[in-house]
C-alpha positions in Angstrom: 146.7 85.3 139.5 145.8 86.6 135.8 148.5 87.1 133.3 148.3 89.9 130.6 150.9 89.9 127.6 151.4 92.2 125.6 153.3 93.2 122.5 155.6 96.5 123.3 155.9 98.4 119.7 152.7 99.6 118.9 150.6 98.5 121.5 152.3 99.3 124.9 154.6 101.7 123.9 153.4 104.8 121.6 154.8 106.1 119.0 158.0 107.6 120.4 159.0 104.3 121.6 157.8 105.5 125.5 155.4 104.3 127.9 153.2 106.9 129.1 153.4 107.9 133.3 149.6 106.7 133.4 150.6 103.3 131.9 153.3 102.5 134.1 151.8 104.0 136.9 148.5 101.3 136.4 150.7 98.7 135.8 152.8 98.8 139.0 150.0 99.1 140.9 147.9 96.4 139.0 147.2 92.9 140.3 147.6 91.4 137.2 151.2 89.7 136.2 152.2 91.9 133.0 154.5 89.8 130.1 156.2 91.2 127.4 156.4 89.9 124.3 158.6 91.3 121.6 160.9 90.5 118.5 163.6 92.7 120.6 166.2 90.8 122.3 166.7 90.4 125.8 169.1 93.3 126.7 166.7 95.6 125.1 163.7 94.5 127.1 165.5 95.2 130.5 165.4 99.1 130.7 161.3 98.4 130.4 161.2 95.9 132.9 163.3 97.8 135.7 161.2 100.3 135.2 157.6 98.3 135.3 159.1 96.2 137.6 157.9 93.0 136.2 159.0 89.9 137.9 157.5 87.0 135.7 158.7 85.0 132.3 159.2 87.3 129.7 159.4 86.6 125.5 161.9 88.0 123.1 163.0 87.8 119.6 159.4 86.8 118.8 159.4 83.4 120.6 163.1 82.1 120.3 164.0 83.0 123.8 161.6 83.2 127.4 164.0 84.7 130.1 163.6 86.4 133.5 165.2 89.1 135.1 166.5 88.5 138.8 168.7 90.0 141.0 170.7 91.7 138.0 170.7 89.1 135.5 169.4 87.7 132.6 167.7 83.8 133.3 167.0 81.8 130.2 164.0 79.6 130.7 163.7 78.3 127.1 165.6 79.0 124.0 164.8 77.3 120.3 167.3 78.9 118.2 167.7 78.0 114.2 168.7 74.5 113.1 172.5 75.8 112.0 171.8 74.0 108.2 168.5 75.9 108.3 170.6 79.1 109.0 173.1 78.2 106.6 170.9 78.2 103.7 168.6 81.1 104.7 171.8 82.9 104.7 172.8 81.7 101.0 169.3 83.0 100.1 168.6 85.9 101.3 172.3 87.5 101.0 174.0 85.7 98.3 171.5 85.1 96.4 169.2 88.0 96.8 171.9 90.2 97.7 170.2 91.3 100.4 171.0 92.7 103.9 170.5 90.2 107.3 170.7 90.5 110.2 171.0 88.1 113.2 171.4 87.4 116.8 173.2 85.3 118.4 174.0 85.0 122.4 172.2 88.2 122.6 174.7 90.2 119.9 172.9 92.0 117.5 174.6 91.2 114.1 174.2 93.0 110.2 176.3 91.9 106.9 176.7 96.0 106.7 175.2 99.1 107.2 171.8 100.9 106.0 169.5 103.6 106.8 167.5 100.6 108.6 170.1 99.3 110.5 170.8 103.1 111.5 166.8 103.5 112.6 167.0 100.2 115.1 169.8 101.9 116.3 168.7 105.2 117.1 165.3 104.3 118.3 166.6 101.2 120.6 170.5 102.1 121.3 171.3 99.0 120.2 175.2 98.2 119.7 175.5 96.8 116.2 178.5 94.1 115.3 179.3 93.5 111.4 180.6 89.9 109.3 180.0 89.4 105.7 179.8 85.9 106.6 177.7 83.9 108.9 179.6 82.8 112.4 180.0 79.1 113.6 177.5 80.1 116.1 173.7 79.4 117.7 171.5 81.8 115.7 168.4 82.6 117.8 166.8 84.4 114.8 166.9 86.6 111.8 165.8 89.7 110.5 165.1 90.9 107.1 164.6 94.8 107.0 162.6 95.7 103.2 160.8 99.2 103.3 159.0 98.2 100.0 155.9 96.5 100.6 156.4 94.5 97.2 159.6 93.4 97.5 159.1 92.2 100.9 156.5 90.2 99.6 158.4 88.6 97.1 161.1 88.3 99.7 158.7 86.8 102.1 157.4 84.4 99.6 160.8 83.2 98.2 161.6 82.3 101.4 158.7 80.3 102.3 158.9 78.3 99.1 162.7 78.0 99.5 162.9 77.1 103.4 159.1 76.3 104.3 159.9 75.0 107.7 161.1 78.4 108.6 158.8 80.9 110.8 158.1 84.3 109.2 156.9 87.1 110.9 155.6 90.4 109.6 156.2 92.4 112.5 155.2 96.0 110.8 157.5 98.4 109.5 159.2 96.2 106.8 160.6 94.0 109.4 160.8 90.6 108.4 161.4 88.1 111.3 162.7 84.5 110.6 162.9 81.9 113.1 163.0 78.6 113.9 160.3 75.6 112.6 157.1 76.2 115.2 158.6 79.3 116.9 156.3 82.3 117.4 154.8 84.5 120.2 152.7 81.6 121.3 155.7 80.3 122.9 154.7 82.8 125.9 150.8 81.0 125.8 152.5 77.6 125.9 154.9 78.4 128.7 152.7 79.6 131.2 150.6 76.5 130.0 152.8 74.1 131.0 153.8 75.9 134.7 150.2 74.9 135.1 148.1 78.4 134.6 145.0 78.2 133.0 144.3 78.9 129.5 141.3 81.7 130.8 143.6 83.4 133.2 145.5 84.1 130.2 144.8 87.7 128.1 147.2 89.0 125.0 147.5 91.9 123.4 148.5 93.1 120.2 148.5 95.1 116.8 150.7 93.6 114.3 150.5 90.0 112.2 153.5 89.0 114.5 151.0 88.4 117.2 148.2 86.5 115.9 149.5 83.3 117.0 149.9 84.6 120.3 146.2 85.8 120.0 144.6 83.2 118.8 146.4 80.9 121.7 145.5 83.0 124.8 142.2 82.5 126.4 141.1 86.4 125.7 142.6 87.9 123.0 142.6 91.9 122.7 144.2 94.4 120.3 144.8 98.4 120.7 142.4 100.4 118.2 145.4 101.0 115.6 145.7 97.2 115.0 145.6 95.3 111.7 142.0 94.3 111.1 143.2 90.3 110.7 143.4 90.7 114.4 140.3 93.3 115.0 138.6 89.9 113.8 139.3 87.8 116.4 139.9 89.8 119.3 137.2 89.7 121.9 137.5 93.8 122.2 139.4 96.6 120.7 141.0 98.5 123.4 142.1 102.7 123.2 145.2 102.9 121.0 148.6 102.8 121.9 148.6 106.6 122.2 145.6 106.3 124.7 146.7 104.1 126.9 144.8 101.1 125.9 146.8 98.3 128.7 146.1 100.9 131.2 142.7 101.0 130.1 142.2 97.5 130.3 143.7 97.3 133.6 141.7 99.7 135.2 138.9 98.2 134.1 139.1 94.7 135.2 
């Protein structure tokens, strides 16, 4: 059986946040195994899979956890969270030291050291419940996020951190959203995964739009982006689908 993944924001889902009737309509219907892989946590990937009834592994918080959903609940199948001194000190960086905002998730809890107009967008576009400490918890942290509107100063941010905490994974999943996780973790975690339950690299296809997915990209054996992708992965994608307001999965899934 083929396996498509795809990235929701962007490329599945338009720009409301929605996937179209046509899309989910192809999809149920299709042959093909459909993965999601996102930086969203597991709780806010189930709403999607009920209603695409997907069966299969799927990858949140941009690699740090592959779960299914069976019979009401949520299954981990792998979960590389942050080394806690790792944490510790990206925490000392980015908010005491920067001054910065963070947020976190741990044991699928959305966290923030306080509230901003960013914090207030993830919640009114996902419904995500929000939980508040100025200090970091004596907890698993399965990743970070960093939330900076300005493209300079997340670039500055971005680049502090890498020279501060190199091991670290960063992630420039669009929209200012900086995601930090643990040494090696990224969406090719969903590549890997279905590698090692024995599928074969070929019968693997990914699609994306944002720099957050090139790893996936570069690891499946066909890698395809929407039309309103960056053009670092226009250049290695074997085809440029219809954009993510044209129903470029469905279009793909038609077609093969």
């Amino acid at each position: 059986m083929p396996y498509l993944i795809s990235d929701l924001d962007h490329t599945l889902l338009n720009e409301k946040g929605k996937v179209s009737e046509l899309t989910k309509k192809v999809i149920r219907q299709s042959d093909w195994q459909v993965l999601l892989a996102s930086a969203r946590m597991p709780s806010q990937m189930l709403d999607l899979i009920i209603d695409l009834k997907l069966t299969g592994p799927q990858l949140a918080l941009n690699g740090a956890i592959i779960f299914e959903y069976q019979a009401g609940q949520i299954r981990i199948l792998q979960r590389r969270s942050v080394p806690s001194k790792l944490a510790r000190r990206l925490f000392q960086l980015v908010h005491e030291q920067l001054k910065l905002p963070l947020q976190w998730v741990t044991d699928d809890k959305f966290w923030s050291t306080e509230w901003t107009p960013q914090v207030q967008m993830e919640i009114d576009y996902t419904g995500i419940e929000v939980h508040y400490a100025s200090q970091l918890p004596p907890a698993t942290i399965d990743d970070f996020l960093v939330q900076i509107p300005d493209p300079e100063q997340f670039e500055h941010v971005q680049k502090q951190i890498h020279e501060q905490l190199p091991s670290l994974t960063l992630a420039n999943s669009g929209d200012g959203y900086l995601v930090i996780t643990a040494p090696g973790v990224n969406k090719a975690q969903a590549i890997q995964y279905l590698l090692d339950q024995g599928i074969s690299r070929r019968e693997i296809v990914a699609v994306g739009d944002d720099l957050n997915d090139l790893p996936m990209l570069k690891a499946a054996g066909m890698p395809l982006v929407v039309a309103n992708a960056k053009p670092a992965l226009k250049a290695i994608a074997k085809a440029v689908l219809p954009d993510n307001e044209n129903d470029g999965i469905a279009y793909f899934l038609q077609q093969s």
